[in-house]
Backbone and ligand atoms as CSV (ligand in chain L), in Angstrom:
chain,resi,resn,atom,element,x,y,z
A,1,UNK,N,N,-37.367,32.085,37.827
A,1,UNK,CA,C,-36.691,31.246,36.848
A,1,UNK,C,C,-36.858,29.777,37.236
A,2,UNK,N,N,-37.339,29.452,36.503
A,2,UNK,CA,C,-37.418,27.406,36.669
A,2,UNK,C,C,-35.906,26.688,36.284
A,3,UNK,N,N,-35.671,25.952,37.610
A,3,UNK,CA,C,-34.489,25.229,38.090
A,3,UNK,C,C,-34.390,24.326,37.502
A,4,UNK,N,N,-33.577,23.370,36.706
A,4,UNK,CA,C,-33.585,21.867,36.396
A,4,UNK,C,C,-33.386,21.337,37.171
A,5,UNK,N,N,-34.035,20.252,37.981
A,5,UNK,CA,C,-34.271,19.054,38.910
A,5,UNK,C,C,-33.510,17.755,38.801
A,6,UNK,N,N,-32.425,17.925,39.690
A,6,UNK,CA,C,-31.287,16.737,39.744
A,6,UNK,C,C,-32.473,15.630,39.725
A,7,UNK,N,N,-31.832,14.297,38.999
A,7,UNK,CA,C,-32.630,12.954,38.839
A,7,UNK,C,C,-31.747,12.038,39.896
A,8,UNK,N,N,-32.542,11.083,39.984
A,8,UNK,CA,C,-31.860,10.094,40.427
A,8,UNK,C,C,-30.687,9.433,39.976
A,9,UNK,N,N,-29.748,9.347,41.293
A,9,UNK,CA,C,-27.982,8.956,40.646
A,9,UNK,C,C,-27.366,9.897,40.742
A,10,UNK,N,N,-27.262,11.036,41.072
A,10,UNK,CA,C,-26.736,12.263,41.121
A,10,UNK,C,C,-26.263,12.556,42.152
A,11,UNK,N,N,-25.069,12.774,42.168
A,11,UNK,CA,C,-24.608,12.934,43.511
A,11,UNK,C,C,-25.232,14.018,44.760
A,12,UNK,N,N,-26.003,15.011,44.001
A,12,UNK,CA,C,-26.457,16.377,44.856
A,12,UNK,C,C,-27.206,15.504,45.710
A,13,UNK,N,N,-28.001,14.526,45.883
A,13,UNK,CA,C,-28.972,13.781,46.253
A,13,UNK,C,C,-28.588,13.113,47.596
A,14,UNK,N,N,-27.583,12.802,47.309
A,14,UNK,CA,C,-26.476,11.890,48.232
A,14,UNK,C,C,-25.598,13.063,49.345
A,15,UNK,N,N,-25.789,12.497,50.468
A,15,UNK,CA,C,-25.143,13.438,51.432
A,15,UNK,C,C,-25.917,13.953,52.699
A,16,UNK,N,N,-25.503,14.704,53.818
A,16,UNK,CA,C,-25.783,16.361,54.467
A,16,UNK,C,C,-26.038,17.708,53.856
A,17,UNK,N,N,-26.495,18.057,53.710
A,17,UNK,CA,C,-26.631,19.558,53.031
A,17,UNK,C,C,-25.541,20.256,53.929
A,18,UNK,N,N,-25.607,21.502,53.564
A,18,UNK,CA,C,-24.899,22.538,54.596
A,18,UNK,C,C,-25.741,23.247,54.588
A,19,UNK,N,N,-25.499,23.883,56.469
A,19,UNK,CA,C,-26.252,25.143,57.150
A,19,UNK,C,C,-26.114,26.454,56.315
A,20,UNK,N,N,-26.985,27.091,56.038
A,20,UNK,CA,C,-27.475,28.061,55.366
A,20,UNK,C,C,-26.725,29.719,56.342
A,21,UNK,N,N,-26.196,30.278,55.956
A,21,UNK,CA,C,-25.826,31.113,56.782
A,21,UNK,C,C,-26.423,32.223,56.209
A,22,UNK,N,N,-26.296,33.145,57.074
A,22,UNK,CA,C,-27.289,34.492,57.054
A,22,UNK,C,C,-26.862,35.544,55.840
A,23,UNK,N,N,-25.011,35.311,55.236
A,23,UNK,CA,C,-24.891,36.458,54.282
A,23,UNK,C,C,-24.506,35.173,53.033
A,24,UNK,N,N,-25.733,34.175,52.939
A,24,UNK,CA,C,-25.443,33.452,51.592
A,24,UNK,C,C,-25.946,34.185,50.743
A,25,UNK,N,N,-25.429,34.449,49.650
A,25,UNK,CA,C,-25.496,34.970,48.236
A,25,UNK,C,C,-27.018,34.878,47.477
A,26,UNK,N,N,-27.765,35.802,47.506
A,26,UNK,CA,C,-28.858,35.570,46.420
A,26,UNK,C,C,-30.163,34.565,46.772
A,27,UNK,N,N,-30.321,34.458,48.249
A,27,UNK,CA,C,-30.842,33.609,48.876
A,27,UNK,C,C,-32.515,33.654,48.812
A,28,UNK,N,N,-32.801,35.067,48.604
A,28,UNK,CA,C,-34.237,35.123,48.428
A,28,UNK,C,C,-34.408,34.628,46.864
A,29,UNK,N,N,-33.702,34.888,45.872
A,29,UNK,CA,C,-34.257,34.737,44.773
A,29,UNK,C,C,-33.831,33.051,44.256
A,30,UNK,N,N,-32.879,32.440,45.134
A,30,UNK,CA,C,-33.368,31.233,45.374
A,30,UNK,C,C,-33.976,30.330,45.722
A,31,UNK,N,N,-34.653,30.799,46.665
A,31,UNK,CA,C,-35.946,30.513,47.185
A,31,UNK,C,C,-37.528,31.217,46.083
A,32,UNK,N,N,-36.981,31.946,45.952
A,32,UNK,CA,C,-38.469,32.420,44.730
A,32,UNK,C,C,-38.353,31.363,43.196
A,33,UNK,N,N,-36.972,31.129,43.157
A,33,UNK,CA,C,-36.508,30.081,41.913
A,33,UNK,C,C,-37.146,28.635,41.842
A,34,UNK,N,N,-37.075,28.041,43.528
A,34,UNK,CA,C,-37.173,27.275,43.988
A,34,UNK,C,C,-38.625,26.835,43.938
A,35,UNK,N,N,-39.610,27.973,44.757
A,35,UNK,CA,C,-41.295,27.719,44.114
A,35,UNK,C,C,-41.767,27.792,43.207
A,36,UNK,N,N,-41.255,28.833,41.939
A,36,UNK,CA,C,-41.461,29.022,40.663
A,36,UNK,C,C,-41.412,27.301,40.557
A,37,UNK,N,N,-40.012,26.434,40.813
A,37,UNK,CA,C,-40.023,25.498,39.753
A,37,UNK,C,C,-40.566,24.435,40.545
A,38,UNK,N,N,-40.922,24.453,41.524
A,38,UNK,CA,C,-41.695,23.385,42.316
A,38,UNK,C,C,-43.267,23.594,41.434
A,39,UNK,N,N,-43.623,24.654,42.059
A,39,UNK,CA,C,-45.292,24.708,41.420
A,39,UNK,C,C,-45.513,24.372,39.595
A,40,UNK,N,N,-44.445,24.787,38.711
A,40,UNK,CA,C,-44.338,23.683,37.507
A,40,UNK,C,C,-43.981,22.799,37.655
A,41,UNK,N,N,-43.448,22.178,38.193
A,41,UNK,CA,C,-43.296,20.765,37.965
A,41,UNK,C,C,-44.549,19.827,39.009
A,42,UNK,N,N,-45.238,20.590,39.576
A,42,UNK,CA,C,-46.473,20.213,39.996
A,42,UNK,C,C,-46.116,19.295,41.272
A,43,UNK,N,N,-45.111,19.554,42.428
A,43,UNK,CA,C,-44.586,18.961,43.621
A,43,UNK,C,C,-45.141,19.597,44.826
A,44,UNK,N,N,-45.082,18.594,45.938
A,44,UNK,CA,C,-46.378,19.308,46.954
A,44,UNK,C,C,-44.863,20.106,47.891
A,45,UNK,N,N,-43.165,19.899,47.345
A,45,UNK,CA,C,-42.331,20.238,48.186
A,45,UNK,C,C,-41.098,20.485,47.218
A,46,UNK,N,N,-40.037,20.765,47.613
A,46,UNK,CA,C,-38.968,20.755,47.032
A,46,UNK,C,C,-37.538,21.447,47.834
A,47,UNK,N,N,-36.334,20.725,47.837
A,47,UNK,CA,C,-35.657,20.588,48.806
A,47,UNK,C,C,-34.143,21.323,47.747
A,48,UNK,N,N,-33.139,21.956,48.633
A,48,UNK,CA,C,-32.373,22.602,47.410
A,48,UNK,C,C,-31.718,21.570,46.886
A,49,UNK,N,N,-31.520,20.542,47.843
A,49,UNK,CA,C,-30.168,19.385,47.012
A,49,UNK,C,C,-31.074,19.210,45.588
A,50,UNK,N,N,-31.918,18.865,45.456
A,50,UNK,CA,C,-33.077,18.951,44.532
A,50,UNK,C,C,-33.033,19.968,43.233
A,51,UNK,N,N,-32.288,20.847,43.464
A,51,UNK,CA,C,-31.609,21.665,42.536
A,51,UNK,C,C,-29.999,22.095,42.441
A,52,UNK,N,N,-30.002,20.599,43.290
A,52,UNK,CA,C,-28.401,20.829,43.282
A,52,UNK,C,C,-27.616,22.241,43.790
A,53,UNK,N,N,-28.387,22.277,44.696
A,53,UNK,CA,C,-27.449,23.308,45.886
A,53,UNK,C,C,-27.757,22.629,47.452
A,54,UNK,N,N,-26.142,22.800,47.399
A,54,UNK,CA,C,-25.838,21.859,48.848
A,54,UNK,C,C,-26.352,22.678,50.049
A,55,UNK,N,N,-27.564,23.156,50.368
A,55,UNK,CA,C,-28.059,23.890,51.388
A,55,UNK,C,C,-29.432,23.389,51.931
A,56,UNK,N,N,-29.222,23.958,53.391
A,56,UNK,CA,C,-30.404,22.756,54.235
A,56,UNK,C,C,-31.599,24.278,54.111
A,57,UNK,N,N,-32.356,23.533,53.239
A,57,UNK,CA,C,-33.318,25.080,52.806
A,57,UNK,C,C,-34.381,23.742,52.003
A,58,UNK,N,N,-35.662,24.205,52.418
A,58,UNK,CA,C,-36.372,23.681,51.259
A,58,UNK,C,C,-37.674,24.174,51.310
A,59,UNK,N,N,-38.943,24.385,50.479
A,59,UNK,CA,C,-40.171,25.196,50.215
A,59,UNK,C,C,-40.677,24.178,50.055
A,60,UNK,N,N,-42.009,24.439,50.350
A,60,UNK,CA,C,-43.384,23.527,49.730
A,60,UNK,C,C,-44.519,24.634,49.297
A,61,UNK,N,N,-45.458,24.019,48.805
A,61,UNK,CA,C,-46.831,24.524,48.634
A,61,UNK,C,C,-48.047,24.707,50.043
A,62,UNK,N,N,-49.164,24.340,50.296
A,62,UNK,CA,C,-49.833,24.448,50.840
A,62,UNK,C,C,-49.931,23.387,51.940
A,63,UNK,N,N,-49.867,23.718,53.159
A,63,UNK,CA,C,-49.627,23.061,54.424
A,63,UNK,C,C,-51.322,22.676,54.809
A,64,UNK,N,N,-51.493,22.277,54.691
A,64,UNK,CA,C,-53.396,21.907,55.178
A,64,UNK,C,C,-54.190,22.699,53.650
A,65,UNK,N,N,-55.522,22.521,54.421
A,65,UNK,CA,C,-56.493,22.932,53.087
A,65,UNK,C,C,-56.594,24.192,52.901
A,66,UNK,N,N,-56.768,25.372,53.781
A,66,UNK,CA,C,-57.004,26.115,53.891
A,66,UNK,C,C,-55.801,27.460,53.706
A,67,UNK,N,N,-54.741,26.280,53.843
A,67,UNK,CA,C,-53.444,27.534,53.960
A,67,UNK,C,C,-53.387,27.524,52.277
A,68,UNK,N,N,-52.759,28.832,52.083
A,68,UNK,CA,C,-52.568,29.677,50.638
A,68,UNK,C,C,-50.863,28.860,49.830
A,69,UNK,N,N,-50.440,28.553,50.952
A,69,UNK,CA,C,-48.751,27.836,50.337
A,69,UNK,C,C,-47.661,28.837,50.466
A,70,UNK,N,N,-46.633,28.211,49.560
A,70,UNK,CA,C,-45.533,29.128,49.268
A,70,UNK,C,C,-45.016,29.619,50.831
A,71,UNK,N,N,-44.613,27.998,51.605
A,71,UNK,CA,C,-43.752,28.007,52.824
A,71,UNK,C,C,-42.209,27.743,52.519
A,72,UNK,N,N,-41.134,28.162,53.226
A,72,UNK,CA,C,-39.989,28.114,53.337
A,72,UNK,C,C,-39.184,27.701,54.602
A,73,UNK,N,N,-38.667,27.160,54.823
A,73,UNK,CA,C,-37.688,26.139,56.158
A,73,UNK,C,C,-36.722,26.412,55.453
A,74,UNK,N,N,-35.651,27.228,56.439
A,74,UNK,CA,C,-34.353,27.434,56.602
A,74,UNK,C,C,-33.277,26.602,57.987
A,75,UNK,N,N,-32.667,25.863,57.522
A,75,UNK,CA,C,-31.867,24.836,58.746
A,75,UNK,C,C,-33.004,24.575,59.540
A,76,UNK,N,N,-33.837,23.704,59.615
A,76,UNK,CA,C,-35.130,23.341,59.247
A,76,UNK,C,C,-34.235,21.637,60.653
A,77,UNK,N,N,-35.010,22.068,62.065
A,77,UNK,CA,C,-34.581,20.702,62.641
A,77,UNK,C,C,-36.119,19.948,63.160
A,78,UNK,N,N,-36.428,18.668,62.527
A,78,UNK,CA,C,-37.721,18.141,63.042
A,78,UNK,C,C,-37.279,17.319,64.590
A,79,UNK,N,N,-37.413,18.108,65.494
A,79,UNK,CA,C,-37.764,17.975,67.039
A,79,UNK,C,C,-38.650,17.404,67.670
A,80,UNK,N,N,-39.455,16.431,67.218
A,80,UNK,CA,C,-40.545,15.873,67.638
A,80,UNK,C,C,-41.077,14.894,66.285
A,81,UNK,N,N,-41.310,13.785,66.882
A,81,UNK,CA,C,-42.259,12.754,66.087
A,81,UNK,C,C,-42.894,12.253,67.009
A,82,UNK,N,N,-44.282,12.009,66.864
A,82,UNK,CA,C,-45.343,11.306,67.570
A,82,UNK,C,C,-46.358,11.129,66.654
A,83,UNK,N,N,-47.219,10.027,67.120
A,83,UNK,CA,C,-48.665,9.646,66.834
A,83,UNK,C,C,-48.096,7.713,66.131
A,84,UNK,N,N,-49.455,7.511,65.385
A,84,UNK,CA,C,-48.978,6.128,64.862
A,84,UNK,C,C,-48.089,6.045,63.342
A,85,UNK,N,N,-47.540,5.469,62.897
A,85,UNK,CA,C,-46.893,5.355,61.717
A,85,UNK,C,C,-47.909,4.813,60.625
A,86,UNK,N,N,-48.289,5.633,59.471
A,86,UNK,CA,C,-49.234,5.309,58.752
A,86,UNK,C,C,-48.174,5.412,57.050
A,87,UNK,N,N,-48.923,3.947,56.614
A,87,UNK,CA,C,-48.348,4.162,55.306
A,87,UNK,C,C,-49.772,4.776,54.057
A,88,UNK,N,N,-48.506,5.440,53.116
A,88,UNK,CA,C,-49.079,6.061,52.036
A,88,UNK,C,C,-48.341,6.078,51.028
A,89,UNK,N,N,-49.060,6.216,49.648
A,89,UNK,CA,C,-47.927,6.362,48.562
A,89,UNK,C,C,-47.339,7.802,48.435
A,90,UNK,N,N,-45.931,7.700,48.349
A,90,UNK,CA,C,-45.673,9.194,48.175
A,90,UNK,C,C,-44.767,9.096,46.533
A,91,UNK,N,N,-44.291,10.247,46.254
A,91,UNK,CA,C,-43.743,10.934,44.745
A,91,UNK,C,C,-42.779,11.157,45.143
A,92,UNK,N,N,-41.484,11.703,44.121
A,92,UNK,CA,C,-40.595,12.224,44.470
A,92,UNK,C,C,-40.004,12.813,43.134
A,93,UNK,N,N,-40.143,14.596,42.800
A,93,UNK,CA,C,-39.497,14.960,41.641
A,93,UNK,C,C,-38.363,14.589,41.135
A,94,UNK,N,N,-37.900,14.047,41.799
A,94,UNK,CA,C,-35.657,13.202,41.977
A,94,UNK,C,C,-35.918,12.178,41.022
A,95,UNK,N,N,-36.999,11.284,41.723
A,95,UNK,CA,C,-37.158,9.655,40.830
A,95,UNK,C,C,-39.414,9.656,39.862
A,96,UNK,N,N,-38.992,10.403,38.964
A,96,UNK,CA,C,-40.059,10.084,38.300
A,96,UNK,C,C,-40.319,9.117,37.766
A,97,UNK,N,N,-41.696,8.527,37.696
A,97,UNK,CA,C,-42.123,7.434,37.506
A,97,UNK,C,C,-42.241,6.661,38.671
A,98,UNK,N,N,-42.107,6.710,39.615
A,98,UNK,CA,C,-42.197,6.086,40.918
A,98,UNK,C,C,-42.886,6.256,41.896
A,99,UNK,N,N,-43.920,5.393,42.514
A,99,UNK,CA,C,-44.758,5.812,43.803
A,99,UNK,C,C,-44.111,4.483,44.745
A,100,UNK,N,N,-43.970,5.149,45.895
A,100,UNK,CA,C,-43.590,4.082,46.820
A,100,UNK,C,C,-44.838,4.350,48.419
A,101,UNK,N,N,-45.149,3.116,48.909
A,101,UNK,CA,C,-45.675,3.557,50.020
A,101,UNK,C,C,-44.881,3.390,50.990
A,102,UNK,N,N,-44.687,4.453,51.401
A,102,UNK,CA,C,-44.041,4.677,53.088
A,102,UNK,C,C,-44.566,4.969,54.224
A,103,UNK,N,N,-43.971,4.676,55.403
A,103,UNK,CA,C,-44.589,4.454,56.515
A,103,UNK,C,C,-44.112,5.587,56.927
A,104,UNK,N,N,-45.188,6.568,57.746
A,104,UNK,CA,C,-44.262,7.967,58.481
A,104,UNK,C,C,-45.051,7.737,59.577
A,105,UNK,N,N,-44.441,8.472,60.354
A,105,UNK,CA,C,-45.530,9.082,61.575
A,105,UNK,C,C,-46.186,10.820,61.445
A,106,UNK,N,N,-47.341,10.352,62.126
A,106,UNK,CA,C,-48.367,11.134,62.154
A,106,UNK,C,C,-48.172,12.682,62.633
A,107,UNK,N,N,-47.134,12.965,63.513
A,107,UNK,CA,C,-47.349,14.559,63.443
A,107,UNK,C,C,-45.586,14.152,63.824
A,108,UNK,N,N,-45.858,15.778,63.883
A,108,UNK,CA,C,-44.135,16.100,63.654
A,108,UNK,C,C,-44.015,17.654,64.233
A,109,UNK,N,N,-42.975,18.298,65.467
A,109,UNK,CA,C,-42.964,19.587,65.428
A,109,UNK,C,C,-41.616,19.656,64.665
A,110,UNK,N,N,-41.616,20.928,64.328
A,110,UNK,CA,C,-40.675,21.808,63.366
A,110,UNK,C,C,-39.990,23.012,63.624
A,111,UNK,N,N,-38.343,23.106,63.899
A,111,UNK,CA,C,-37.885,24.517,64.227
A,111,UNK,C,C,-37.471,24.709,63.290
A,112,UNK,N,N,-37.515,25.876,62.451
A,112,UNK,CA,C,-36.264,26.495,61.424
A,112,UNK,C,C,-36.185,27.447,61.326
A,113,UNK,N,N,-35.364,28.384,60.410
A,113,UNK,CA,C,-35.662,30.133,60.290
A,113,UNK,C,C,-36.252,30.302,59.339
A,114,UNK,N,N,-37.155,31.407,59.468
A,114,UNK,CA,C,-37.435,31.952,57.764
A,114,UNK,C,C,-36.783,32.694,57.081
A,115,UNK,N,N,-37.001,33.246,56.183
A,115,UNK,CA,C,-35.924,33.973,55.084
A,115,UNK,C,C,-35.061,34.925,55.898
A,116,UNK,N,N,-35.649,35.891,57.154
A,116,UNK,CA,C,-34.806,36.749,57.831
A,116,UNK,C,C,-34.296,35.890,59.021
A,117,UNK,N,N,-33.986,34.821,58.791
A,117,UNK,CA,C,-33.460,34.544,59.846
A,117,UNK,C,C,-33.715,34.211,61.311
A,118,UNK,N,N,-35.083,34.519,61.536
A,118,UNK,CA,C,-35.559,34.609,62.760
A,118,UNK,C,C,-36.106,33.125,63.301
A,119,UNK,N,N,-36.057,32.160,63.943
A,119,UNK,CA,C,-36.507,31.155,64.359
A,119,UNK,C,C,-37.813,31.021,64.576
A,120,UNK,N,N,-38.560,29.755,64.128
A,120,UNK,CA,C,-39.536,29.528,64.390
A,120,UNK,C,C,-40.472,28.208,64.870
A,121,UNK,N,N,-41.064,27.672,65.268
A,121,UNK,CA,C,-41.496,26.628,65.200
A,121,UNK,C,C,-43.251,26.024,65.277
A,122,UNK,N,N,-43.273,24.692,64.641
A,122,UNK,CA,C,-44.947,24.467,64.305
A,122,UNK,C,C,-45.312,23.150,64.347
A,123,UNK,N,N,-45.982,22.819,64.590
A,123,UNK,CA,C,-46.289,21.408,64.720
A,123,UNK,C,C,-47.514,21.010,63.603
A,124,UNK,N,N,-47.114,19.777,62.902
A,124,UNK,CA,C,-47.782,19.594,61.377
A,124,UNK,C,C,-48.495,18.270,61.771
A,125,UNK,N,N,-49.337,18.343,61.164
A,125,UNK,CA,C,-49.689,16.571,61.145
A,125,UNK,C,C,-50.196,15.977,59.824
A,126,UNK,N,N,-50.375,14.776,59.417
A,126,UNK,CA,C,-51.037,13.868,58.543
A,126,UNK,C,C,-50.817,14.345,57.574
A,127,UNK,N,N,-50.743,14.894,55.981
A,127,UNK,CA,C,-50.047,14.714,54.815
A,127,UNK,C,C,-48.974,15.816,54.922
A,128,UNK,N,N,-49.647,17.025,55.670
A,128,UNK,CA,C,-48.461,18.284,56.069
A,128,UNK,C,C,-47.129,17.667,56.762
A,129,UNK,N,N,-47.460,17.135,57.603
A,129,UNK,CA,C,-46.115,16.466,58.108
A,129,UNK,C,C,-45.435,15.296,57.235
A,130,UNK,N,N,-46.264,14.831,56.626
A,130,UNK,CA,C,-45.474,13.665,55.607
A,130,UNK,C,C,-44.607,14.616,54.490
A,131,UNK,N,N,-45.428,15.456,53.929
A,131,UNK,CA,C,-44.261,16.808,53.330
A,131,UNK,C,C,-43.284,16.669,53.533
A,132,UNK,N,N,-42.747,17.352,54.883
A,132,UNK,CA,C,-42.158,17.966,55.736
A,132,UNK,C,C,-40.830,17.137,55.934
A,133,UNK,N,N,-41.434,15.307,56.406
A,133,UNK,CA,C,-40.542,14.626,56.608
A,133,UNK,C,C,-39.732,14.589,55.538
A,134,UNK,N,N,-40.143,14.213,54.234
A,134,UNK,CA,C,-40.025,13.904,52.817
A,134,UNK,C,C,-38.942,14.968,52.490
A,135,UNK,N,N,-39.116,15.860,52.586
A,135,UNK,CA,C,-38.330,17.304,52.072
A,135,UNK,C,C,-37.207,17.075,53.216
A,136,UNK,N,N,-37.398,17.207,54.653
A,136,UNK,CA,C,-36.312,16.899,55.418
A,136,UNK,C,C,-35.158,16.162,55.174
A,137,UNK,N,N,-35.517,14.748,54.621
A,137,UNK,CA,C,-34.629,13.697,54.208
A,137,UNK,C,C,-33.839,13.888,52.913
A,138,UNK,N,N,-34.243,15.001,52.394
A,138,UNK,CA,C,-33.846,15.104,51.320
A,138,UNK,C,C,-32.416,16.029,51.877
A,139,UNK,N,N,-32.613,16.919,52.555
A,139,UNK,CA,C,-31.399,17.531,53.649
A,139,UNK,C,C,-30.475,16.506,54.271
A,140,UNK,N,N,-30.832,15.363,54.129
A,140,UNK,CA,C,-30.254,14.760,55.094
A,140,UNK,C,C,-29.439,13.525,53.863
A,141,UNK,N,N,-29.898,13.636,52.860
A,141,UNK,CA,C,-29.292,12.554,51.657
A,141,UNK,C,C,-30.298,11.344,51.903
A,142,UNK,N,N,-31.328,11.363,52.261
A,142,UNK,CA,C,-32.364,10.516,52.018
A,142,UNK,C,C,-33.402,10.360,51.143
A,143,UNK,N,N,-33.618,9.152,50.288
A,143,UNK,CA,C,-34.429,9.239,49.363
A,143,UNK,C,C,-35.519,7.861,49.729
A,144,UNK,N,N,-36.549,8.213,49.316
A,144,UNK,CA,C,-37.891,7.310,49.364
A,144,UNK,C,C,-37.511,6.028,49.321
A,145,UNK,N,N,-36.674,5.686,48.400
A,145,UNK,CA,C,-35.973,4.697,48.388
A,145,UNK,C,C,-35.620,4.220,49.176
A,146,UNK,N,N,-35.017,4.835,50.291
A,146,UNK,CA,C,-33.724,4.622,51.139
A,146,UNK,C,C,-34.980,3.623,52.125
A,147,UNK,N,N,-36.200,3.848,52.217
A,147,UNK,CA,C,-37.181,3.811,53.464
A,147,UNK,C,C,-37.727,3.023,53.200
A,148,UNK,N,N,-37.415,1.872,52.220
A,148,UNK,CA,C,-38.531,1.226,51.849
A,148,UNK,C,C,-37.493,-0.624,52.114
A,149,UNK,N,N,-38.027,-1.563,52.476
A,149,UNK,CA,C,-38.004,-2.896,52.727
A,149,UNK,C,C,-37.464,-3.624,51.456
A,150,UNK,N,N,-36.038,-4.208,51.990
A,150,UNK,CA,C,-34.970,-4.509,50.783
A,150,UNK,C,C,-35.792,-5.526,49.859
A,151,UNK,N,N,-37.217,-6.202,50.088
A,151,UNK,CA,C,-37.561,-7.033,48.904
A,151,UNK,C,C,-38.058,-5.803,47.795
A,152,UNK,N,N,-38.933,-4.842,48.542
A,152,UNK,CA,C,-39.860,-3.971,47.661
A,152,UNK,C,C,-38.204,-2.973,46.456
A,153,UNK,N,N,-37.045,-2.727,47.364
A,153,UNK,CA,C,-35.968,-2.360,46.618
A,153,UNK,C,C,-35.906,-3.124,45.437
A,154,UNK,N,N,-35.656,-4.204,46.046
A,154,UNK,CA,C,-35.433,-5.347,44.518
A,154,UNK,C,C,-35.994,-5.369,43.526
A,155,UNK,N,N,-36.923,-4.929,43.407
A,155,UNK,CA,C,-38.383,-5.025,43.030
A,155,UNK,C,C,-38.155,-3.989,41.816
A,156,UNK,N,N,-37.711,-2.976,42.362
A,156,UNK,CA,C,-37.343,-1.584,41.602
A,156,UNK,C,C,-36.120,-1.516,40.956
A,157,UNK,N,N,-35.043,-1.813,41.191
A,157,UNK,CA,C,-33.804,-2.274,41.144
A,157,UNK,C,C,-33.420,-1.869,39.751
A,158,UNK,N,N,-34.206,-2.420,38.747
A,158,UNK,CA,C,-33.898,-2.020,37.332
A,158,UNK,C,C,-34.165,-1.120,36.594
A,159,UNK,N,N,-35.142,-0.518,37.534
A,159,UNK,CA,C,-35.672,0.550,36.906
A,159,UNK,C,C,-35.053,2.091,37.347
A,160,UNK,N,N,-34.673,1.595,39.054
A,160,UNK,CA,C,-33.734,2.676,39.357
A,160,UNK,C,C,-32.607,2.681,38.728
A,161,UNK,N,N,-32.026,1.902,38.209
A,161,UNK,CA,C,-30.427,1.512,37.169
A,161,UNK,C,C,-30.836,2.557,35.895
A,162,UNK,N,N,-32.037,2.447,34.811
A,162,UNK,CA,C,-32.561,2.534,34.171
A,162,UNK,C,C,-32.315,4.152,34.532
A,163,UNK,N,N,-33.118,4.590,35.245
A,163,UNK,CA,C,-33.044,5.958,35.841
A,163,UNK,C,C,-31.739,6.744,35.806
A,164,UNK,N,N,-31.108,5.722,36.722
A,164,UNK,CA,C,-29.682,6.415,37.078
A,164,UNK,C,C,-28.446,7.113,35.594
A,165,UNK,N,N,-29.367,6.008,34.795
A,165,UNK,CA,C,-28.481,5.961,33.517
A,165,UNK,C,C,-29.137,6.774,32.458
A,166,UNK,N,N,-30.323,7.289,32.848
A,166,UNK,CA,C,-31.245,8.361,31.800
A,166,UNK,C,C,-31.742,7.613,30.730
A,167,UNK,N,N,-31.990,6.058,31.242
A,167,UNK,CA,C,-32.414,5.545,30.152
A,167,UNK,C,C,-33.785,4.012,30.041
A,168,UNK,N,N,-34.336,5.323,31.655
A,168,UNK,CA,C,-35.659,5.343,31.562
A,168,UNK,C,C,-36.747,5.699,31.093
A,169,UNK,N,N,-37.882,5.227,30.529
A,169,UNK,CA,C,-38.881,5.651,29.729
A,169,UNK,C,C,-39.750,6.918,30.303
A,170,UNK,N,N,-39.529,7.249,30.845
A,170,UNK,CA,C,-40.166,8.479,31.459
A,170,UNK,C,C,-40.256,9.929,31.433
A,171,UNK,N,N,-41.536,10.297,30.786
A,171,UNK,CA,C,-41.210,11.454,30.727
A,171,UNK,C,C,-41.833,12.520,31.665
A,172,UNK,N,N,-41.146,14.050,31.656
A,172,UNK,CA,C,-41.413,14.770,32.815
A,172,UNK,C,C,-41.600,16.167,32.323
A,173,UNK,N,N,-42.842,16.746,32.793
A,173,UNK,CA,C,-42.844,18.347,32.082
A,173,UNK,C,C,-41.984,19.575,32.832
A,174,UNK,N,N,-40.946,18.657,33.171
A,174,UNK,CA,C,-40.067,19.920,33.644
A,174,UNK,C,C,-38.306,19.503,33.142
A,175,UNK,N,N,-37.479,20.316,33.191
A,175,UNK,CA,C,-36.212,20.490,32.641
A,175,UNK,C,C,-35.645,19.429,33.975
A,176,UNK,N,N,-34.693,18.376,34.056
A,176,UNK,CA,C,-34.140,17.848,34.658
A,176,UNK,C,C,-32.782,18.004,34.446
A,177,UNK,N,N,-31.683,17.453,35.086
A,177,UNK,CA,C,-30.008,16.914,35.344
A,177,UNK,C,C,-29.884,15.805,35.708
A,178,UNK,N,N,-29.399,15.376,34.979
A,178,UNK,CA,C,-29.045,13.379,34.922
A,178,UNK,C,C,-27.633,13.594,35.858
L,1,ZN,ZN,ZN,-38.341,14.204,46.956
């Protein structure tokens, strides 16, 4: 089932998530909900606040070239940053219409559980880890926004207002929540 995608201004966005516990309710088919509506709405990630569930859980698509996709991070802790900080433009299904370039660093290891619970960990680098971070922050009430240099904010300022208020020009081929 395809999720409608909290927008920018929304409180789900804003915050900590909460830890995912082992007898949460319906958890696989939230997570199958979750890629269904990521892969339509054409996102390389997607985080639950993102569908407006307060849980530190989030899926992506394909981790490097070769991998098939359809990954899942459960209480998901990034334990490691290293290499140089490289900027790039990134997206964000929350704030459409918007590319911002951000500065991340280059690799990143990763502990979380998967769907059964079992712990795991991996070390990502260069757009896989920019994912990773991206979706993380979103657990954490961080938005692209948040990372970017208060002139380049300004800059945007009206258009995020615009946004916040659903009464931005933008349109999106997927079902949203203002
Ligand atoms: Zn995002």
């Amino acid at each position: 089932m395809i999720l409608p995608i909290v927008t920018y201004g929304h409180p789900a966005l804003k915050g900590k998530a909460e830890i995912v516990k082992e007898d949460c309710p319906e958890l696989e088919k939230l997570v199958g909900d979750m890629l269904e509506t990521m892969k339509a709405a054409g996102g390389a990630g997607l985080a639950a606040p993102q569908v407006n569930r307060n849980l530190r859980l989030f899926v992506t698509g394909p981790l490097g070239e070769e991998d098939p996709g359809d990954h899942v991070f459960i209480n998901p802790e990034i334990i490691q940053f290293s290499g140089l900080f490289q900027g790039m433009l990134e997206a964000c299904l929350s704030i459409p219409g918007l590319q911002l370039s951000l500065l991340r660093q280059e690799h990143i290891r990763i502990r979380y559980q998967t769907l059964d619970f079992s712990w795991e960990e991996k070390s990502y680098s260069g757009w896989s880890a920019r994912i990773l971070q991206h979706e993380y922050d979103h657990l954490e009430g961080i938005l692209i926004t948040d990372r970017i240099i208060p002139e380049r904010k300004r800059s945007i300022k009206s258009f995020l207002h615009k946004l916040a208020q659903g009464r931005a020009k933008v349109e999106v081929p997927y079902p949203t929540i203002q």
